[in-house]
C-alpha positions as CSV (number, residue, x, y, z in Angstrom):
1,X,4.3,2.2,41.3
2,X,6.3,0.3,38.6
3,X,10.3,0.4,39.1
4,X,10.8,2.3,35.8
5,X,10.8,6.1,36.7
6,X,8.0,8.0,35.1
7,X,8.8,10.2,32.0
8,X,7.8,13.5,32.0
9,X,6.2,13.1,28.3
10,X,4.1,16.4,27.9
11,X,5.5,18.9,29.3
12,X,3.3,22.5,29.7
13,X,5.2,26.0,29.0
14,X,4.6,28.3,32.5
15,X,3.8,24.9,34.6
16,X,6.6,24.2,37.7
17,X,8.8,20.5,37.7
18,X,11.7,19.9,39.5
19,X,14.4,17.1,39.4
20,X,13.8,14.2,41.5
21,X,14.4,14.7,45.4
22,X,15.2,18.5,45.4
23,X,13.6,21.3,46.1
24,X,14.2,23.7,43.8
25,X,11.1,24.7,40.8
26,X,11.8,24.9,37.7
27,X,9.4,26.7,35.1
28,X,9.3,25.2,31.6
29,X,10.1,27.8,28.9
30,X,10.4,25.6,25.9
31,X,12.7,23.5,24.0
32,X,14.5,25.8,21.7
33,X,17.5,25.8,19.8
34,X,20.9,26.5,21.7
35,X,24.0,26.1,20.1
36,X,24.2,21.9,19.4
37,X,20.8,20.8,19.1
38,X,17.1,21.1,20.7
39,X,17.0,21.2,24.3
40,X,14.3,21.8,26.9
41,X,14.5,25.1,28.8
42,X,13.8,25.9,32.1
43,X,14.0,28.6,34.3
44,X,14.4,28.8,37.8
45,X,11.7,29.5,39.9
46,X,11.0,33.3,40.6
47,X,14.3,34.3,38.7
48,X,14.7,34.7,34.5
49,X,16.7,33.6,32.1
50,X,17.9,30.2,31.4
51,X,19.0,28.3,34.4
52,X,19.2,24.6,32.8
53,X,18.8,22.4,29.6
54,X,18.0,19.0,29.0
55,X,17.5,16.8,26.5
56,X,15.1,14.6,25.9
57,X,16.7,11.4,27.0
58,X,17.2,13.6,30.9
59,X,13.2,14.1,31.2
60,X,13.2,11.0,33.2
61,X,15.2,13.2,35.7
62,X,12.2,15.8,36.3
63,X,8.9,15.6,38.0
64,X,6.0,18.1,38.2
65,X,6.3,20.2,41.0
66,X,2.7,19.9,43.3
């Protein structure tokens, strides 16, 4: 594996990730609008409604959930 963390560069609606070294799933639910820009939308496993955003630049922050 290379030193530069992997990008999470296709990212599937429904499908779980999670940020690096927790535990927590997150489900994808889109990149929408909200308020200052696009951001990508995720909700937290088993709950609804919005539970974080990121940007594109903080994908390198997620991984798909196995």
């Amino acid at each position: 594996m290379s030193q530069i963390d992997e990008v999470v560069s296709v990212l599937v609606v429904g499908e779980n990730y999670k940020f690096k070294n927790q535990p927590e799933r997150l489900k994808y639910i889109g990149k929408n609008w909200s308020g200052n820009g696009y951001w990508h939308q995720f909700e937290k496993a088993g709950e609804q409604g919005v539970w974080c955003e990121l940007l594109d630049s903080d994908l390198r922050l997620i991984e798909k959930a196995h």
